[in-house]
Each structure stands twice: as structure tokens, then as C-alpha cells.
N, C-alpha and C positions, 0 to 999 in steps of 0.2 A: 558478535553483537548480542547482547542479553535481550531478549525480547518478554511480554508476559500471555501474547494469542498467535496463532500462525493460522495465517488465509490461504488455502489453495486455490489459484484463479487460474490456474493451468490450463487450457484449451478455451477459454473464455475470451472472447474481442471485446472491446471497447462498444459498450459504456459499460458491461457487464463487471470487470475487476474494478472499477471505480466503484460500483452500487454497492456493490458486495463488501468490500471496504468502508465504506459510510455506513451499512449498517452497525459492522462488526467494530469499528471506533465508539459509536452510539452507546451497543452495551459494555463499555469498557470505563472505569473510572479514570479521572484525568491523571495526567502524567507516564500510565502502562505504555508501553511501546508495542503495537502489532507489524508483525512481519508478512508481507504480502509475499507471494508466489506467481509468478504470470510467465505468459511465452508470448502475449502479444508483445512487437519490438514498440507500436505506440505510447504502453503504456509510460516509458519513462518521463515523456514531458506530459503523459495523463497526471501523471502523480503531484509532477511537479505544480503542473497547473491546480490541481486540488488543493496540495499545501496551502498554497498563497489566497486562494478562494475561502477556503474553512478556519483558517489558525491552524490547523493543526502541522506540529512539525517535521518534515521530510527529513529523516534524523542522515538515511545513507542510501545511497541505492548502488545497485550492481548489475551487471551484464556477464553472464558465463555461458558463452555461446548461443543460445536458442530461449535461455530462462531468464528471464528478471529478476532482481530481489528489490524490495523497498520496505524500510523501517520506516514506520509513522508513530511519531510520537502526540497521543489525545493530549489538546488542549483543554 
């Protein structure tokens, strides 16, 4: 997946790779795709939940044993 920012949220709990994420969407122009990094296992329905709260689109997410991935695509 092509992305155009990458977020390390790696050691970070909830709410912290949400926050972190809101901002780094913020300064992004619409349509870039940011790719988040986490090891909390919450975040995947964090994310999800975000999505649908923000607009902005939950383009893919992944699980590779202990690490999360989530593409968001700025609304």
C-alpha cells in the first residue's frame, strides 16, 4: 500500500495513537494516505471507531503478531 506520512505509535496505549493520529491527518492535505504503526491490540476497533467518527477513510488495516498497521485515508 502507497502511503504519503508514517506514524510510529509503537509502545503507545489508547488514546495516545488515536491523538497522535489526529494530529498528523490535521497537517496532511486531503486525499494523502498516512500509515499508522501501533502494538496496542485495541487499536484496531480504535481506528475503526475513528473512521466513522471523523470521515476520514480506514483505507486497510493489518495484524502481524504483536504490531498493527492502519492506512487512513484524509478526508
Amino acid at each position: 500500500m502507497n502511503f504519503d506520512k508514517e506514524l510510529d505509535a509503537r509502545g503507545l496505549n489508547c488514546p495516545l495513537p488515536i491523538l497522535k493520529a489526529k494530529k498528523a491527518l490535521a497537517d496532511m492535505p486531503s486525499g494523502q494516505v498516512l500509515k499508522v504503526l501501533a502494538t496496542d491490540p485495541n487499536s484496531m476497533r480504535d481506528f475503526q471507531a475513528f473512521a466513522r467518527q471523523t470521515g476520514n477513510e480506514l483505507v486497510e488495516q493489518a495484524a502481524n503478531r504483536d504490531e498493527f498497521v492502519h492506512y487512513l485515508r484524509r478526508r
